[in-house]
N, C-alpha and C positions, 0 to 999 in steps of 0.2 A: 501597493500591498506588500506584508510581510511578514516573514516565521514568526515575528519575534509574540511572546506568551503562548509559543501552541506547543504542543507536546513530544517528549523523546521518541524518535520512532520506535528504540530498540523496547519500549513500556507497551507502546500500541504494539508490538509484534507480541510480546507477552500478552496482551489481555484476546488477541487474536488466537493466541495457543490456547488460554484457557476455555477460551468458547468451543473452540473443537476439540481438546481434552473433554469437556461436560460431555458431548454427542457420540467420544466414541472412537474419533477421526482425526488423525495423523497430519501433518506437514510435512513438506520436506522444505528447504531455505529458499528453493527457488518461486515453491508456490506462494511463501510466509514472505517475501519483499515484496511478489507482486501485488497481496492484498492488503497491505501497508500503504501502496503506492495507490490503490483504487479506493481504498478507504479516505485516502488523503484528497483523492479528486473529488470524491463525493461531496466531502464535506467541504471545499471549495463549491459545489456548486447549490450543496443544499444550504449551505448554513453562510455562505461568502466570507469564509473564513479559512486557513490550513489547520488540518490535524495535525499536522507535525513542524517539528522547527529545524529540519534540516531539507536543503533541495537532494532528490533523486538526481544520480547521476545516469549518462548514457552509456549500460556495457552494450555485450553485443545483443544479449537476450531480452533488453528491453530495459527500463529506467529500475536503478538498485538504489537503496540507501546504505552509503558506504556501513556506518555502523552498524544495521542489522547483519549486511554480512559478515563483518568482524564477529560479530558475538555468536553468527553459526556456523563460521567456514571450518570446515572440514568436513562435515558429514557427506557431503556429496549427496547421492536424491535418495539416503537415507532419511525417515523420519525425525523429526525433534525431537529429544524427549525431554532436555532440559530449557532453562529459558536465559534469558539474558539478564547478568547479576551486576549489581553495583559494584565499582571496581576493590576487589578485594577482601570481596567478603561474599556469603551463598545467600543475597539476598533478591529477590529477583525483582528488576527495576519494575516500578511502579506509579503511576500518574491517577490523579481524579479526574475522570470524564464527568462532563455534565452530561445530562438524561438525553440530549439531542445526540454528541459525541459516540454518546456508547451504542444509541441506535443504527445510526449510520455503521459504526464497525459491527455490530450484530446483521444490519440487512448487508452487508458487503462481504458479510462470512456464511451468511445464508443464499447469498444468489452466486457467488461464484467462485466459495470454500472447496463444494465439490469436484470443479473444474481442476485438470491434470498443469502440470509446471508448466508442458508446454502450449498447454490449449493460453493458459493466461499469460503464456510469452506471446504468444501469436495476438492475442488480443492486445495488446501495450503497444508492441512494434508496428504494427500496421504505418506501410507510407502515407502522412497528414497528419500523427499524431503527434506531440509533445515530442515523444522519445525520437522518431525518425528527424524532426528537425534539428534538435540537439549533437547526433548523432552525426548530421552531415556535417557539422563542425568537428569534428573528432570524436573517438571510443572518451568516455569520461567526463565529458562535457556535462556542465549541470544544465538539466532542464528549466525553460523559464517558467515561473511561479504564474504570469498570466496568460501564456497556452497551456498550462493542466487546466485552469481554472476554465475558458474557454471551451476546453476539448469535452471536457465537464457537463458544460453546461449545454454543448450540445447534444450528448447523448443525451439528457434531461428532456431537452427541447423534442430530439422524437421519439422519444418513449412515453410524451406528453399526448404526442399526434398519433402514435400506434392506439391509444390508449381510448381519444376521442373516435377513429375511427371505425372504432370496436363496436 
């Protein structure tokens, strides 16, 4: 499997801000990679596909996509308020989700948009996931494309079984 056709993260970080611009509701860069990163698992596991065409690397805080944080570093856990622009001009990058795409980023900004920078650090880093493996190879290590996918697909698998034995 491979990035190659799936989309710029720093465009899904944008249409991430615009979903919670509509409700109201702020980012800050730490929350805005991690739902980048959890959108990208999703849709590895619902659709067997990546949203985005670059790997997550491992910092300390959990899997980052270098370029979204190029395009927001300095704020610190101020909120966003602008987005991430095509080089050199105030246009703010852009991509066409197909109707599955965009849901998946819509239910991954609805189930855990409102969650704090660090609640969704703590969720990413957990020892067994993608980011802790990477991570015991070195700070910046890329994670591999088929433990997201995996990691993915097990949360899928029991939230399937929570779901049945409801």
């Amino acid at each position: 499997m491979s990035r190659d056709g799936a989309h710029d993260p720093r465009a899904i970080a944008n249409r991430i801000l615009d979903i919670r611009q509509e409700a109201g509701e702020p980012l800050s860069i730490m929350q805005l990679i991690k739902l980048v990163y959890i959108a990208d698992g999703w849709a590895l596991a619902l659709l067997g596909k990546p949203l985005v065409n670059e790997d997550p690397e491992a910092w300390r805080y959990g899997p980052v996509f270098r370029s979204v944080y190029n395009a927001f570093s300095g704020l610190g856990s101020r909120p966003i308020e602008g987005r991430a622009y095509v080089r050199g001009t105030q246009i703010p990058l852009s991509e066409e989700l197909s109707d599955d795409e965009e849901k998946i980023v819509r239910m991954v900004v609805n189930s855990y948009g409102k969650l704090s920078a660090f609640t969704l650090s703590n969720l990413t880093h957990q020892a067994g996931t993608p980011w802790s493996k990477a991570y015991e190879e070195g700070a910046f290590t890329d994670l591999d494309l088929d433990e997201i996918k995996r990691h993915f697909e097990s949360l899928k698998a029991k939230r399937l079984v929570k779901k049945a034995a409801a």
